[in-house]
Residue frames relative to the residue before (quaternion, step in Angstrom):
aa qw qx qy qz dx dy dz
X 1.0000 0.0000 0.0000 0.0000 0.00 0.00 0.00
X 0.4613 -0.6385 0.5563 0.2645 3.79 -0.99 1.05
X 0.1668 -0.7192 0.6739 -0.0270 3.26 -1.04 1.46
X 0.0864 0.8778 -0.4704 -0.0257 3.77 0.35 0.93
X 0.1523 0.5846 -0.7642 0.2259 4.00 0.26 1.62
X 0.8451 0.0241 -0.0979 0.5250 4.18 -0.87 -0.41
X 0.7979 -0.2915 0.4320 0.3030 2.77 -2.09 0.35
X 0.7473 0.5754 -0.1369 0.3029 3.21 0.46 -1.51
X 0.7102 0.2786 -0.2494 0.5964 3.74 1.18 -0.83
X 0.6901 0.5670 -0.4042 0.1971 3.31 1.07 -0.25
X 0.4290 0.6086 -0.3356 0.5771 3.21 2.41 -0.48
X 0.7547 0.3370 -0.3887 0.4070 3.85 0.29 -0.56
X 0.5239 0.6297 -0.4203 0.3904 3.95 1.01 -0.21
X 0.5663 0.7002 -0.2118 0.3797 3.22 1.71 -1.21
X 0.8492 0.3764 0.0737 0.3629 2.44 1.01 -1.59
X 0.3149 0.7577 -0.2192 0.5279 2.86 2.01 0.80
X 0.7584 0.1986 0.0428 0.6193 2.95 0.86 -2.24
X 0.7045 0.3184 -0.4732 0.4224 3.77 0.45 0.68
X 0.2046 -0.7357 0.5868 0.2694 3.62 -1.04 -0.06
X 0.4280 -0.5700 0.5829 0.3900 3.42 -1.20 -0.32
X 0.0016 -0.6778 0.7341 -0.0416 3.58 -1.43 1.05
X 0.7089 -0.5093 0.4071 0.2690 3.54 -1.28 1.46
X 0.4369 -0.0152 -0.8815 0.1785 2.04 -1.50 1.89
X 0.5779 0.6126 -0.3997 0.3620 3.85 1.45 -1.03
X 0.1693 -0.8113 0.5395 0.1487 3.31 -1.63 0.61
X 0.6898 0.2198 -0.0245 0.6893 2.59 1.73 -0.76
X 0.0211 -0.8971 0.4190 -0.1387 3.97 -0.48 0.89
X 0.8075 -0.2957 -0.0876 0.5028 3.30 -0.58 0.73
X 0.6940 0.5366 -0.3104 0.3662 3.77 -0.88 1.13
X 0.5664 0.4019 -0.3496 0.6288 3.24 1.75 0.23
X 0.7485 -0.2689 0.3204 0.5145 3.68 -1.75 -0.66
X 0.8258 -0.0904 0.1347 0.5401 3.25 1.01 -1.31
X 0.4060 -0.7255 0.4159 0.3686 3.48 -0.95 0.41
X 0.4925 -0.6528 0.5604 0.1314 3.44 -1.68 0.65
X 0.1917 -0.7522 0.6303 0.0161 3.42 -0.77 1.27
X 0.0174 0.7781 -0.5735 -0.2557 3.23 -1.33 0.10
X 0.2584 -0.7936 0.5236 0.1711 2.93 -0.40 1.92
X 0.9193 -0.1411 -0.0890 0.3564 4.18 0.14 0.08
X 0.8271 -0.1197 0.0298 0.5484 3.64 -0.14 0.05
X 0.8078 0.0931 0.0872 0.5755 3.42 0.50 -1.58
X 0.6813 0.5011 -0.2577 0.4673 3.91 1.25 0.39
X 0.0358 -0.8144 0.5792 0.0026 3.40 -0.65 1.15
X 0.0863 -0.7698 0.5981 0.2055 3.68 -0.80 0.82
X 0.3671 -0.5892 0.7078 0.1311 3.92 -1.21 0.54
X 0.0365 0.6636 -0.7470 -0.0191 3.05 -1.23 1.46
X 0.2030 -0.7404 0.6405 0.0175 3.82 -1.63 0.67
X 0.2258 0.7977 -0.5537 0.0781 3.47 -0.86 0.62
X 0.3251 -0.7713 0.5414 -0.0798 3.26 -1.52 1.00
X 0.0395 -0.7568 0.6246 0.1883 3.77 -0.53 0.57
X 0.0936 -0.6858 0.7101 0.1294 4.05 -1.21 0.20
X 0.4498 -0.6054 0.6372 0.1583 3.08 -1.59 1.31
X 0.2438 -0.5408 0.7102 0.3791 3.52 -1.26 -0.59
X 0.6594 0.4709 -0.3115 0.4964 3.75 -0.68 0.59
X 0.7974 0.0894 -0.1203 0.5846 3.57 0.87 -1.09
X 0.7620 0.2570 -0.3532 0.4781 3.82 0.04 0.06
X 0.8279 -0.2877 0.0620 0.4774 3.59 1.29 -0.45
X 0.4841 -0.7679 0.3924 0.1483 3.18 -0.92 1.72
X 0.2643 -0.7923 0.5424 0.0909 3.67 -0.70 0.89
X 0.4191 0.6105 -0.4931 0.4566 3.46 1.20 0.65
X 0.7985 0.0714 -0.0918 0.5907 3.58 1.62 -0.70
X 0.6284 0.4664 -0.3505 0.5144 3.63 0.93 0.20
X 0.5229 -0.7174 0.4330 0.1565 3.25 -0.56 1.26
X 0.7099 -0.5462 0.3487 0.2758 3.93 -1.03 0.73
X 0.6184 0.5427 -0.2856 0.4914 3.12 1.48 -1.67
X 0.6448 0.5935 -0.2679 0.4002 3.84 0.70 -1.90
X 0.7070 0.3959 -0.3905 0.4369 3.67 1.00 -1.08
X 0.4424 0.6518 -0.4556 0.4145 3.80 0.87 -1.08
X 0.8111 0.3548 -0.2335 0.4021 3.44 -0.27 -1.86
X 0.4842 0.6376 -0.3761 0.4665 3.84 0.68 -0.89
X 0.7042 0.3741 -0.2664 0.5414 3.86 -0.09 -1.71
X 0.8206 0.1782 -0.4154 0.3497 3.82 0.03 -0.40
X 0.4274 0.6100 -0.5859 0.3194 4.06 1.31 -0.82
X 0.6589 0.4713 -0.5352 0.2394 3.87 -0.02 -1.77
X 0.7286 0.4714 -0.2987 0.3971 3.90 0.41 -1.78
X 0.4941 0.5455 -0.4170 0.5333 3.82 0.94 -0.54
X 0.8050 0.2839 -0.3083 0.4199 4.15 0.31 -0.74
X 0.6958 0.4549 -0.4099 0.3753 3.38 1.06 -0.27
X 0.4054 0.5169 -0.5716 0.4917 3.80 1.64 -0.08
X 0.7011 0.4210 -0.3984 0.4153 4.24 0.58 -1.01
X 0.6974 0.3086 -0.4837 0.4295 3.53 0.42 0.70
X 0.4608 0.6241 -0.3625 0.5166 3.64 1.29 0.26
X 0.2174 -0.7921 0.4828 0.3036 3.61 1.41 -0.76
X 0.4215 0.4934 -0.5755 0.4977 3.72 1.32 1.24
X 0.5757 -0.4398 0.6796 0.1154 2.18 -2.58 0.24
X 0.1766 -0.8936 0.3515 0.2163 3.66 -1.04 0.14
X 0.5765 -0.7382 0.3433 0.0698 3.01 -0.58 1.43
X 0.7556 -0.1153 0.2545 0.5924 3.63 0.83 -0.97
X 0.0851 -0.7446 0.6480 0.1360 3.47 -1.29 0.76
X 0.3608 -0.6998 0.6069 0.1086 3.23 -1.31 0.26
X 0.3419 0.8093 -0.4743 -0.0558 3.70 0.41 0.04
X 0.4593 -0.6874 0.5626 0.0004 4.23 -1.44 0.84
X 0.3950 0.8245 -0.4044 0.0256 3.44 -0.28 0.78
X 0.3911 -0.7049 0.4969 0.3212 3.71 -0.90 0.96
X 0.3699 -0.7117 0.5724 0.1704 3.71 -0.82 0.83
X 0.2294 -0.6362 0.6468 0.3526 3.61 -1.03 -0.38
X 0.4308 -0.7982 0.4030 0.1220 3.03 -1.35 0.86
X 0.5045 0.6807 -0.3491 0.4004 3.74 -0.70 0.37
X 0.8600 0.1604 -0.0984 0.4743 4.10 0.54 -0.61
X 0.1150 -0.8259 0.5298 0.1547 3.64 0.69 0.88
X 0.6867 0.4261 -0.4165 0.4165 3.77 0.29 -0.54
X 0.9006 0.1096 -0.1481 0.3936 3.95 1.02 0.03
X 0.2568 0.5726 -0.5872 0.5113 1.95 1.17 2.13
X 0.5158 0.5808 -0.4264 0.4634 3.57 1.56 -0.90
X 0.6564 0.5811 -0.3620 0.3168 3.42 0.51 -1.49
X 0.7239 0.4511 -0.1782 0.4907 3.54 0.23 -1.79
X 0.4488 0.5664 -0.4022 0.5621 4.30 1.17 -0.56
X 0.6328 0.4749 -0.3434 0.5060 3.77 0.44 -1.32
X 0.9044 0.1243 -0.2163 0.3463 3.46 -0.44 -1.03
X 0.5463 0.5125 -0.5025 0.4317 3.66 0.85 -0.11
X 0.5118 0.4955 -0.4978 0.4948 4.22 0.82 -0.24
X 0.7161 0.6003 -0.2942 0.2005 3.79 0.78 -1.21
X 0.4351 0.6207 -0.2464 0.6039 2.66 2.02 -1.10
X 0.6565 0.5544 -0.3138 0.4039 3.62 0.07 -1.04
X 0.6757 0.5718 -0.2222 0.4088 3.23 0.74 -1.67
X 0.6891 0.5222 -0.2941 0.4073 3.67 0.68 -1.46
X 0.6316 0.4633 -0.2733 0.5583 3.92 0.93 -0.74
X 0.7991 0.2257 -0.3381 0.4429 3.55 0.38 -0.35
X 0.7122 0.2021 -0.4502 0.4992 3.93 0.42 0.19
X 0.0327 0.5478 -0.6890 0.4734 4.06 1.21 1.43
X 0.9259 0.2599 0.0956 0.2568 2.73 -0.82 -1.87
X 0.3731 -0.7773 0.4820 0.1559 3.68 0.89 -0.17
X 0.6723 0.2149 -0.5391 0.4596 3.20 0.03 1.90
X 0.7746 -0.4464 0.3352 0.2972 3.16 -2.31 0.83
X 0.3876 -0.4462 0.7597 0.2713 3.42 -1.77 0.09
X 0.2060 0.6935 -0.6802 -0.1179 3.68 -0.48 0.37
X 0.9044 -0.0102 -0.1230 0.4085 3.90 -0.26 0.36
X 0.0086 -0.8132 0.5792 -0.0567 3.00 -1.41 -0.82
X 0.0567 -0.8275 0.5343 0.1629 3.85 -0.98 -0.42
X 0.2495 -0.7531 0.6085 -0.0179 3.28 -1.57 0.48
X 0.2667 -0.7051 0.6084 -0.2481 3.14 -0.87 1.82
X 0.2009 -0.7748 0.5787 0.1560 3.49 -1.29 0.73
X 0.0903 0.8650 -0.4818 -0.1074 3.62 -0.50 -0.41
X 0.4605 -0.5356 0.5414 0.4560 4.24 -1.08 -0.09
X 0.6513 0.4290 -0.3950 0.4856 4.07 0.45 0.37
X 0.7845 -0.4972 0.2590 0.2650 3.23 -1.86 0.84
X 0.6277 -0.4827 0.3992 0.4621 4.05 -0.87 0.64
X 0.1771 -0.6664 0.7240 -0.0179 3.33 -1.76 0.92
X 0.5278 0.6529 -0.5049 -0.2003 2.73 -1.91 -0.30
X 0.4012 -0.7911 0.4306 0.1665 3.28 -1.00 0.49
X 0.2504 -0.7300 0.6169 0.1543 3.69 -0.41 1.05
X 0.0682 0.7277 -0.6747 -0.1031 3.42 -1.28 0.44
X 0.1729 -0.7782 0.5919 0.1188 3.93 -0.74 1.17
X 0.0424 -0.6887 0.6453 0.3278 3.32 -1.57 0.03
X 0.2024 -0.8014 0.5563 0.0857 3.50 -1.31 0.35
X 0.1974 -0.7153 0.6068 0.2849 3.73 -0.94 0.26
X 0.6708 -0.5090 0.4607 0.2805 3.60 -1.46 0.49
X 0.2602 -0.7575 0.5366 0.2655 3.45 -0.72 1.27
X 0.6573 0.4248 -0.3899 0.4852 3.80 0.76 0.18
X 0.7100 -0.2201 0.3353 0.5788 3.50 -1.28 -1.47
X 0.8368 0.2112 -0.0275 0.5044 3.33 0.13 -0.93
X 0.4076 -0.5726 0.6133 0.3604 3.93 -1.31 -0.34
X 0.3485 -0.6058 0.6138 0.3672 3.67 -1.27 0.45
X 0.2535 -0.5447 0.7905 0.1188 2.93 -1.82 0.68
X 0.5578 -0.6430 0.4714 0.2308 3.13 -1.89 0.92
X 0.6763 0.5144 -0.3137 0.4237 3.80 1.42 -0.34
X 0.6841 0.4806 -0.3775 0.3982 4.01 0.78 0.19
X 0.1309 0.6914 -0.6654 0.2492 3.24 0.97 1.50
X 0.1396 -0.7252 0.6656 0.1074 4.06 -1.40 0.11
X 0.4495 -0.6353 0.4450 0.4430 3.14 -1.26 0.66
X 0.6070 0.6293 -0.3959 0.2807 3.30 -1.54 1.03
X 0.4288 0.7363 -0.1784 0.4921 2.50 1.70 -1.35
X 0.3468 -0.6534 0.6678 0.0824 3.49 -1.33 0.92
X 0.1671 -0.7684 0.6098 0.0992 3.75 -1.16 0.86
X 0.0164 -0.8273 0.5603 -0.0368 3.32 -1.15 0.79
X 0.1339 -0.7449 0.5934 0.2741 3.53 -0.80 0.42
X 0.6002 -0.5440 0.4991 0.3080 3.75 -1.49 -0.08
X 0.8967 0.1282 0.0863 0.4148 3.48 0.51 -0.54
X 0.3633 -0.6529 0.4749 0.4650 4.47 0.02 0.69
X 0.6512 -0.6179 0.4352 -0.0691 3.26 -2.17 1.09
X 0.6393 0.6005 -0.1866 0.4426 3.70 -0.27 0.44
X 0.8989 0.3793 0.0780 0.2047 2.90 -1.27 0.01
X 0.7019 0.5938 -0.3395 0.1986 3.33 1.28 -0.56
X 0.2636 0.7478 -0.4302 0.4316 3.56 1.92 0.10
X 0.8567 0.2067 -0.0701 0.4673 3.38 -0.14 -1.18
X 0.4935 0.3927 -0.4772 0.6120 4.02 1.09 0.69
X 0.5396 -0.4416 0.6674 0.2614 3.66 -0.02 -0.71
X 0.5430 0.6301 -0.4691 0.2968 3.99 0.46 -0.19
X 0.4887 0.5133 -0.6084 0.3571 3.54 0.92 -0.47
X 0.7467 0.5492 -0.1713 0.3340 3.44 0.54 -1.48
X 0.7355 0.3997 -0.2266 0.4979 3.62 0.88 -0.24
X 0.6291 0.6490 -0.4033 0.1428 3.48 0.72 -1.27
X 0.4947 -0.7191 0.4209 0.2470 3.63 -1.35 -0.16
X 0.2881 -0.8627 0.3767 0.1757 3.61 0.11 0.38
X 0.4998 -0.8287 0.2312 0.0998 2.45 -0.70 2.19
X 0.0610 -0.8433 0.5337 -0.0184 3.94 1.11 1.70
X 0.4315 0.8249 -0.1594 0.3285 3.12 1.36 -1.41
X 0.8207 0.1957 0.0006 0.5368 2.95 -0.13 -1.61
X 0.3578 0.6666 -0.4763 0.4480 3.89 1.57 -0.52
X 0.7816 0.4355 -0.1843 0.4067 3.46 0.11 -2.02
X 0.6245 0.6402 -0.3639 0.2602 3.59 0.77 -0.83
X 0.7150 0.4510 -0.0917 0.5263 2.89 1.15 -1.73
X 0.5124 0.5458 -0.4916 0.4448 3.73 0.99 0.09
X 0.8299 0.4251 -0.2332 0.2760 3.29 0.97 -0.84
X 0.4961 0.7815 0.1217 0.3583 2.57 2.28 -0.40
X 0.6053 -0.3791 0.1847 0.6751 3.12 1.62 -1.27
X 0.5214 -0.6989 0.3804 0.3083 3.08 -1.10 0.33
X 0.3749 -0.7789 0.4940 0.0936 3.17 -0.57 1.63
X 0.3863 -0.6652 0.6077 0.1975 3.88 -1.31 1.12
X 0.8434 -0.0574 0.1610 0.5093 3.69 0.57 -1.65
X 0.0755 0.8954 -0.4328 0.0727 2.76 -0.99 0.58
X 0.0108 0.8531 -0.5193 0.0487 4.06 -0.15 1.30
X 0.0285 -0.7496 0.5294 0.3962 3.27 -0.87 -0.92
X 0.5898 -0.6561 0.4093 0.2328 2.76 -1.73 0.93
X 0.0018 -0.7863 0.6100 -0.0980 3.20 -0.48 1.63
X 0.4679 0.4592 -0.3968 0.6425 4.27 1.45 -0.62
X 0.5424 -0.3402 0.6416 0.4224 3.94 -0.46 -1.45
X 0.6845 -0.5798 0.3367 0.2861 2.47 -1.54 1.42
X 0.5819 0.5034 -0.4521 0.4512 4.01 0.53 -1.15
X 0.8385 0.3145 -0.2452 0.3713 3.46 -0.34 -1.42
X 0.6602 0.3878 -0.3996 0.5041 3.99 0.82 0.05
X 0.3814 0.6303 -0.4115 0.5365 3.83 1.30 -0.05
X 0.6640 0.4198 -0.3314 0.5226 3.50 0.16 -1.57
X 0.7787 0.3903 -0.3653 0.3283 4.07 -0.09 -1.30
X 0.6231 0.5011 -0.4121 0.4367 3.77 1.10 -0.21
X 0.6373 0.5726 -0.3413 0.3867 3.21 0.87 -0.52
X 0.2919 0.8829 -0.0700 0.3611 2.89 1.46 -1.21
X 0.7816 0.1524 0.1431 0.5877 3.02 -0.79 -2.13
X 0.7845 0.3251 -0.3577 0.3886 4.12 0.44 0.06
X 0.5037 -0.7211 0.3208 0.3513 3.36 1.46 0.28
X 0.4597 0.6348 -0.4438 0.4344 3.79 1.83 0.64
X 0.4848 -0.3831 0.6863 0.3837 2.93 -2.05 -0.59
X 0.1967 0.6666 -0.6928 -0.1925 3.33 -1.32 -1.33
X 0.4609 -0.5451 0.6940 0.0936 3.70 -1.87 1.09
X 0.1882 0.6578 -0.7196 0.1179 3.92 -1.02 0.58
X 0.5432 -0.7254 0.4221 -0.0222 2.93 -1.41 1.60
X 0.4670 -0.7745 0.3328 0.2669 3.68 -0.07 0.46
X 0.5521 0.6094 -0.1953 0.5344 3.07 1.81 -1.10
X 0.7867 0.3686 -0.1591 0.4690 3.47 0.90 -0.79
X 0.6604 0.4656 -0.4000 0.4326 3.67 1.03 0.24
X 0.3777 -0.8087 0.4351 0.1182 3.11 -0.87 1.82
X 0.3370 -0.7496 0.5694 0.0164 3.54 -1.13 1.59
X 0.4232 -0.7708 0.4045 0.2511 3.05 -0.49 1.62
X 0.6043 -0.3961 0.4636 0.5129 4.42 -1.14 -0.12
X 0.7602 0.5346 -0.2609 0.2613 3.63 0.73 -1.13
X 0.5894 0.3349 -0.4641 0.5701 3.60 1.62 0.47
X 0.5810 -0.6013 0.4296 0.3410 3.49 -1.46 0.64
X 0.3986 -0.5533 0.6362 0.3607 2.78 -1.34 1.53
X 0.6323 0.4133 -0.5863 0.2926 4.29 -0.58 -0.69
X 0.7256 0.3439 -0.5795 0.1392 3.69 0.52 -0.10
X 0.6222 -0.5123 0.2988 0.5110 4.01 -1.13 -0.09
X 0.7357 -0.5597 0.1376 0.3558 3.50 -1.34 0.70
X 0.5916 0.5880 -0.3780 0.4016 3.03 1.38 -0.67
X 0.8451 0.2900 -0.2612 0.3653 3.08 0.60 -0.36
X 0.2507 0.7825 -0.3391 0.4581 3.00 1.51 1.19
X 0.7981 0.3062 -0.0694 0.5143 2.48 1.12 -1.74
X 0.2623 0.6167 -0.5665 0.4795 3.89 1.34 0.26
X 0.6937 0.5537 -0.2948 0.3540 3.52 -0.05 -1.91
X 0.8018 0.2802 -0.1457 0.5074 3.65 0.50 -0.90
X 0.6872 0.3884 -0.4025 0.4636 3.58 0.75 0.31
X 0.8380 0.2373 -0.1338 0.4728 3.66 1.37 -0.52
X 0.6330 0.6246 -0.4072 0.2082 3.20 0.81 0.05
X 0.4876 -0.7565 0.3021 0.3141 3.63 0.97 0.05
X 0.6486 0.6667 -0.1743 0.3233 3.45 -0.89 -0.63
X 0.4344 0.8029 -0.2743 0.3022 3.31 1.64 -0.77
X 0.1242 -0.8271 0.5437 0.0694 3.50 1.16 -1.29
X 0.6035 0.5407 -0.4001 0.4282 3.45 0.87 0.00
X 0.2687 -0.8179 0.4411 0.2535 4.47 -0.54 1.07
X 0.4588 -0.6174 0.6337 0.0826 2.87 -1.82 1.12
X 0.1714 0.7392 -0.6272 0.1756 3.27 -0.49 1.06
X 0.2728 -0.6645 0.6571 0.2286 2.99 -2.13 0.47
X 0.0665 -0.6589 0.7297 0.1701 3.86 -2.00 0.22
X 0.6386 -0.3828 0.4861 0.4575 3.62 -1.55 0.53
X 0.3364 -0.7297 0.5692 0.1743 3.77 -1.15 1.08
X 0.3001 0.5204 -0.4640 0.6510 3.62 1.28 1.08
X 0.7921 0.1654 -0.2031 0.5513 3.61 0.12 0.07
X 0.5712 0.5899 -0.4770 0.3134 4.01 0.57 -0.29
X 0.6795 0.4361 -0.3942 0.4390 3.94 0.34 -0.06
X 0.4537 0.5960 -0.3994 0.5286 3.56 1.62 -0.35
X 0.7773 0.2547 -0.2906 0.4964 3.62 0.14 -1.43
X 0.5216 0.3924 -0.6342 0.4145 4.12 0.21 -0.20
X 0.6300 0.5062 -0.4942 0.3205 3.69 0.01 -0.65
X 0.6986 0.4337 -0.2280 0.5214 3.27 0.24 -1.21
X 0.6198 0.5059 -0.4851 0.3529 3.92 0.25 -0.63
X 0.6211 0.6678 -0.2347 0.3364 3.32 1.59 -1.56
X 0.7258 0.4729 -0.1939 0.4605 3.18 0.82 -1.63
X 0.7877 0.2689 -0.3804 0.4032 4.02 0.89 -0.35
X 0.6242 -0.3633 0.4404 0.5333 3.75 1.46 0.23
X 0.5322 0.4989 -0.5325 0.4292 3.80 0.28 -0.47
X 0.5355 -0.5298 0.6512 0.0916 3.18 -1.81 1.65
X 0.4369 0.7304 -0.4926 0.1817 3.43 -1.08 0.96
X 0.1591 -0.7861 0.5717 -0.1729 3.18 -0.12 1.70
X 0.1706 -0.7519 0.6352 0.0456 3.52 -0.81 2.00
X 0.1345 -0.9168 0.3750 -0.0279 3.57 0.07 1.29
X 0.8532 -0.1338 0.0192 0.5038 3.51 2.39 -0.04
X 0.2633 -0.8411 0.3748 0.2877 3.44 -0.01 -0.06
X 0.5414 -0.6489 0.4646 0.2646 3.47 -1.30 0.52
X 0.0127 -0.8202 0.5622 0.1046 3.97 -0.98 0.78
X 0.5086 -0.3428 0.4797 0.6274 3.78 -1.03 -0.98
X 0.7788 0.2724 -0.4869 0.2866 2.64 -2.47 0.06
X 0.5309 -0.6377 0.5039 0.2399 3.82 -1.05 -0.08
X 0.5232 0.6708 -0.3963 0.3453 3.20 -1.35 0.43
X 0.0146 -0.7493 0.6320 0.1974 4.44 -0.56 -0.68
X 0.0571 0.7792 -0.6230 -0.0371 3.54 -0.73 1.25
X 0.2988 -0.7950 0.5089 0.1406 3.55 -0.83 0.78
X 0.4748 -0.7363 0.4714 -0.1007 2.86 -1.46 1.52
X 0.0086 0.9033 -0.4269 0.0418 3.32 -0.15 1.42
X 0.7148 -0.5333 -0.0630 0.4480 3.29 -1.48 1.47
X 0.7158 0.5030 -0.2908 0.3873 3.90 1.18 -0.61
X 0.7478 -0.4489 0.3065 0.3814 3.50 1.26 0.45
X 0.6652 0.4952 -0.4592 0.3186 3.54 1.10 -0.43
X 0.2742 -0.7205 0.5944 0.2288 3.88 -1.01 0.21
X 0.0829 -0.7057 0.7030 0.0320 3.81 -1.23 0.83
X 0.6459 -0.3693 0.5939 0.3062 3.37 -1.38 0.12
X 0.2867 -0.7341 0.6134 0.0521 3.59 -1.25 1.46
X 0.1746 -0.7839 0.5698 0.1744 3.83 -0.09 0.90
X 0.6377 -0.6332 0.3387 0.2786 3.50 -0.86 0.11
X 0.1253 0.8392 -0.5072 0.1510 3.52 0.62 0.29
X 0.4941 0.6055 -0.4949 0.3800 3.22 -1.36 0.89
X 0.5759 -0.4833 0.4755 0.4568 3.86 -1.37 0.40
X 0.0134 0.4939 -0.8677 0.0538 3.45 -1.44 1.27
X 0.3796 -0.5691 0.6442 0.3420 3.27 -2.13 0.33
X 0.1191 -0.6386 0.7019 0.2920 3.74 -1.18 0.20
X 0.5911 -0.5497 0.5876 0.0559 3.07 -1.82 0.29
């Protein structure tokens, strides 16, 4: 029976009472699900709804910023899928009542749209549109193929495994980064070619509470170091560290991917990240048992609490 208080039981209730049946391999509970479209091809679909009001406020956030936003998020969860993208699909509910600004605000929210897909080189091929008496929606849905053999899944971390993030933490509410950033395809493709990747998400809740869901879904723990998690310019350096570091473990929005490699190969890829410019911050390592306790600069260890954006119900 669906038990609908958080995001979180409501994805595992789901996932209870549905199975997967061929073409799906992989199904509800990752970035995106995994299809197998024929013998030796898999295609990765992702999708996303945005509120006005809760992911971004059009009294100050411009039409174009929302457009690009609704497709960047599905663009970062194909980069934690290790795909490329292939085709968008994108669905919106209009408010109703002012046809001449709706055309207008249509214009630039497509433009926004537009700027992520010839970024990134593929088609809008559909979609739909719906009016209603409640605030603007919409929902982008992307497919992508894998820029390697396979897509990463967030659950085949191991103990040992080194953890890294792409990019410093924090802050992006009060910079504006939710709304601007770039998705890390780039650095997706790099590392495909690069090393073999265990896990991999991005951090769209905060680092703590998307930590916890890799661990999670791979049946580890993992220990991350305070000293070693990068803090973005966009929290104040005047506030005090602790609460520095809050800012970079819970605030969300970051878009930047959490991933693990065998820690037999992590000083290889910092080297190589170093020498091509590639951002990469090794920030902990994965063990047994469950849970993420953090490790401060003198060695002591405490219990990570979950923090971060959950929906409630």
């Amino acid at each position: 029976m669906l038990q609908v208080t958080t995001e979180r039981q409501f994805i595992r209730d789901l996932q209870a009472q549905f199975g997967t049946v061929p073409p799906v391999k992989i199904g509800i509970g990752d970035d995106g699900a995994v299809l197998d479209v024929s013998g030796d091809s898999e295609q990765v679909v992702v999708t996303d709804l945005l509120l006005d009001g809760v992911h971004f406020d059009l009294n100050v956030t411009s039409p174009f910023l929302a457009g690009r936003k609704a497709v960047a998020v599905n663009l970062s969860d194909l980069a934690a899928m290790g795909c490329r993208p292939t085709a968008a699909f994108v669905s919106l509910a209009i408010p109703r009542g002012r046809p001449q600004a709706a055309t207008d605000f249509l214009c630039e929210l497509y433009r926004g749209i537009q700027q992520m897909t010839d970024e990134f080189q593929f088609s809008l091929a559909g979609g739909d549109t719906n009016s209603w008496n409640g605030p603007f929606a919409i929902n982008v849905c992307l497919t992508g193929v894998p820029f390697s053999r396979r897509p990463f899944l967030r659950s085949d971390a191991q103990p040992g495994d080194s953890v890294f993030v792409t990019g410093p933490l924090g802050g992006s509410l009060d910079g504006g980064r939710h709304l601007t950033f770039m998705p890390r395809l780039q650095i997706s493709a790099w590392l495909a070619r690069t090393v073999e990747v265990r896990a991999m998400l991005d951090l769209s809740d905060g680092l703590s509470i998307d930590l916890h869901r890799m661990m999670e879904a791979s049946g580890t723990a993992a220990e991350i170091f305070t000293s070693r998690i990068p803090i973005h310019s966009d929290v104040s350096a005047e506030w005090s560290s602790d609460k520095r570091l809050t800012a970079a473990l819970s605030d969300g929005e970051d878009f930047e991917l959490l991933f693990s490699v065998s820690g037999a190969v992590a000083e290889t890829l910092q080297a190589a990240a170093n020498d091509n410019a590639i951002p990469l911050f090794q920030i902990g390592r994965v063990t047994t048992g469950s849970g993420v306790r953090l490790i401060d600069s003198s060695g002591n260890s405490q219990i990570l609490d979950v923090t971060g954006w959950q929906h409630r119900f």
